[in-house]
N, C-alpha and C positions, 0 to 999 in steps of 0.2 A: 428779788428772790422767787418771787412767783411765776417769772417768766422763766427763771430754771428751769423749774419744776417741769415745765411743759415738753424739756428734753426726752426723748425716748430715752427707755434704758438703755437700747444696744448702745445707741449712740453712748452715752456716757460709759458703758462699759469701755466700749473703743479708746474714749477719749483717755481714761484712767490704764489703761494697759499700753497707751502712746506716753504718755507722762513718765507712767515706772520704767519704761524703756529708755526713755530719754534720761532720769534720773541712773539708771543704771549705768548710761554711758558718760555724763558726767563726774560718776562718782570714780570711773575707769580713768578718767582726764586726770581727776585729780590724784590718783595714783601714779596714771605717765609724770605730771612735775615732780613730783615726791623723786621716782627714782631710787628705789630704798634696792638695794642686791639681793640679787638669786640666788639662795646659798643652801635652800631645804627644799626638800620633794613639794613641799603644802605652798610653799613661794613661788615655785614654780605652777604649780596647778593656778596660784592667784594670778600669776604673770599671763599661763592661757587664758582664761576665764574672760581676765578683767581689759584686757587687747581685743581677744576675739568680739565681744561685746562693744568695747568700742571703734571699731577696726569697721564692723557690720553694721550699726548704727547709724555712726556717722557718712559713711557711701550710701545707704538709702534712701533715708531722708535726705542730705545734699541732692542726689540725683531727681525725686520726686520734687523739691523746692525749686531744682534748676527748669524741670520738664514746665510745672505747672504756674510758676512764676507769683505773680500776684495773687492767685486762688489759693496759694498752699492751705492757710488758714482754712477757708472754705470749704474745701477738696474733702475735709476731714468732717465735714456737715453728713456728708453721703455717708451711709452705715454701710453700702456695699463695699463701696473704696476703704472704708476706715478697717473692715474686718479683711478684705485683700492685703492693705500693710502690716497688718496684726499678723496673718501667716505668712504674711514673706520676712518678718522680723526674725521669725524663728526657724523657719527654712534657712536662711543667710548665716543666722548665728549657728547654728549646729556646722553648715558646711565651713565654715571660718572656724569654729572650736577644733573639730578635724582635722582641718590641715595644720592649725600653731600644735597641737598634740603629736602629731606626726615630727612634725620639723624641731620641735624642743625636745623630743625623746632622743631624738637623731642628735642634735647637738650635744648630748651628756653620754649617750648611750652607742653610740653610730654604728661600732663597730664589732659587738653583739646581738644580733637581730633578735633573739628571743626576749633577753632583756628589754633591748628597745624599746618591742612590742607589749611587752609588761607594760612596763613605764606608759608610753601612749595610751593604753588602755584606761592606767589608773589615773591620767590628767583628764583624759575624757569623762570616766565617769564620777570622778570627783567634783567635775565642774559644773555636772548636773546633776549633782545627788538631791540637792534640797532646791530645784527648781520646783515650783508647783504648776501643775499641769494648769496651762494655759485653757480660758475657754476657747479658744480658736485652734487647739492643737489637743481635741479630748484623747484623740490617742496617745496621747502619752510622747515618751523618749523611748520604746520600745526598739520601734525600726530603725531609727538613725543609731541607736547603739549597736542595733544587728548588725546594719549596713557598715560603720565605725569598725568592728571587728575582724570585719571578713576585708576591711580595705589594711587594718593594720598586719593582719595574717598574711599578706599579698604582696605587702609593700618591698620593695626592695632597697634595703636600708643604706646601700654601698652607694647610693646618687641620691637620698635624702636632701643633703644637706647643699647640694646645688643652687642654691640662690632662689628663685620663682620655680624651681619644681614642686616642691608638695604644696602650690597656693592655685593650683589650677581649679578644682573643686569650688572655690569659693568666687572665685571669679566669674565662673559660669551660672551658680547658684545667685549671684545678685544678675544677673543677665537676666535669667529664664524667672525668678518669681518679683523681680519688682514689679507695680500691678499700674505700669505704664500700658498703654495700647502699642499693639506689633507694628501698627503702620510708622510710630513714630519712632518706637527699640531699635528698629532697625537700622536709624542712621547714628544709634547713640554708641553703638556695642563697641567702638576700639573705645572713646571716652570716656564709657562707664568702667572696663575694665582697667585703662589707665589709672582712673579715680581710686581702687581698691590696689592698684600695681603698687602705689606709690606709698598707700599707707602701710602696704606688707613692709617695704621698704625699709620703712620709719622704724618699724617695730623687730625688723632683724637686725639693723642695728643697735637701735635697744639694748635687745636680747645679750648681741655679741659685747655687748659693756657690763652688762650687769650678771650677769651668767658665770658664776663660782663651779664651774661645772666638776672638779675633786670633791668639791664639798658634796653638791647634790649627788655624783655619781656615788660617791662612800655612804651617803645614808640611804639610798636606794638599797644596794645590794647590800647593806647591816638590815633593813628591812625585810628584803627578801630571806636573807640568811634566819632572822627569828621566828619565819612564817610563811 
């Protein structure tokens, strides 16, 4: 016990905000078996939420475990490195909540773009309403909600639902913030992006099984209609 002790705090900070993340994505796992149907707007917001979270997570870490191999454990000794994964957890996950928000609005919504873009909006910030600001992220969900808005205002709803169109975003955001060295990213980037290609994959089919979309689309717009 005494040699805990002797942890820096950052370090433990680090190491407890890699844990709830990991717990976070776990607890998403254990939702993907469950498999319970999408049949209400809050179902839905759970369906982004709890994919994108796990969708991000799991390509990460996998990719930082494949790069550093034996060290991984280790790796996570370094406060520098440990606070680099801390913000790219959440660079990843916001860019992965954006595109499943985009892509599920599209799937219930397609072919009303204002609606849609409702919708997107409210899966976005439903999914972050009661996150607590990270200490590696003091500013807040300000900007990515800015940035989230002006991409849903923008989008064009009519080729949404395209397969790997709206998963671009996220693809390149585990690219550019996993806190790999550029001499080695370099020869990873078609592999890394494969690694998250394939979970999108997983998770639109998913989507297309459990996805009630009369149901979700009729309580949306009875929503809209009361307010």
């Amino acid at each position: 016990m005494n040699e805990l002790r002797k942890f820096p705090k950052e370090l433990w900070e680090a190491l407890k905000q890699a844990v709830y993340f990991i717990f976070l994505a776990l607890r998403a796992l254990r939702f993907w078996h469950r498999e319970p149907p999408v049949s209400t707007v809050d179902e839905l917001v759970r369906f982004a939420e709890t994919r994108s979270k796990f969708v991000s997570q799991i390509t990460l870490y996998g990719y930082i475990k494949t790069r550093v191999g034996t060290r991984y454990v280790s790796m996570f000794e370094d406060e520098l490195f440990a606070k680099s994964v801390n913000i790219a957890k959440w660079e990843i996950y916001l860019a992965c909540l954006g595109d499943l928000s985009i892509y599920t609005a599209a799937k219930v919504i397609g072919n009303s773009p204002k609606e849609a873009e409702a919708l997107a909006i409210n899966i976005f910030d439903a999914s972050i309403r009661d996150e607590e600001v990270p200490e590696d992220r003091p500013q807040g969900f300000r900007e990515a909600t800015d940035a989230f808005y002006a991409r849903a205002r923008s989008t064009d709803w009519s080729t949404t639902q395209e397969g790997e169109k709206s998963f671009e975003p996220s693809l390149a955001a585990l690219v550019e913030w996993a806190p790999i060295a550029d001499e080695l990213k370099q020869y990873d980037v078609q592999a890394v992006r494969n690694s998250m290609r394939f979970k999108w994959k997983t998770v639109r089919d998913q989507l297309e099984t459990l996805l009630q979309v009369d149901s979700v689309c009729a309580e949306w717009r009875s929503r809209a209609y009361q307010g």
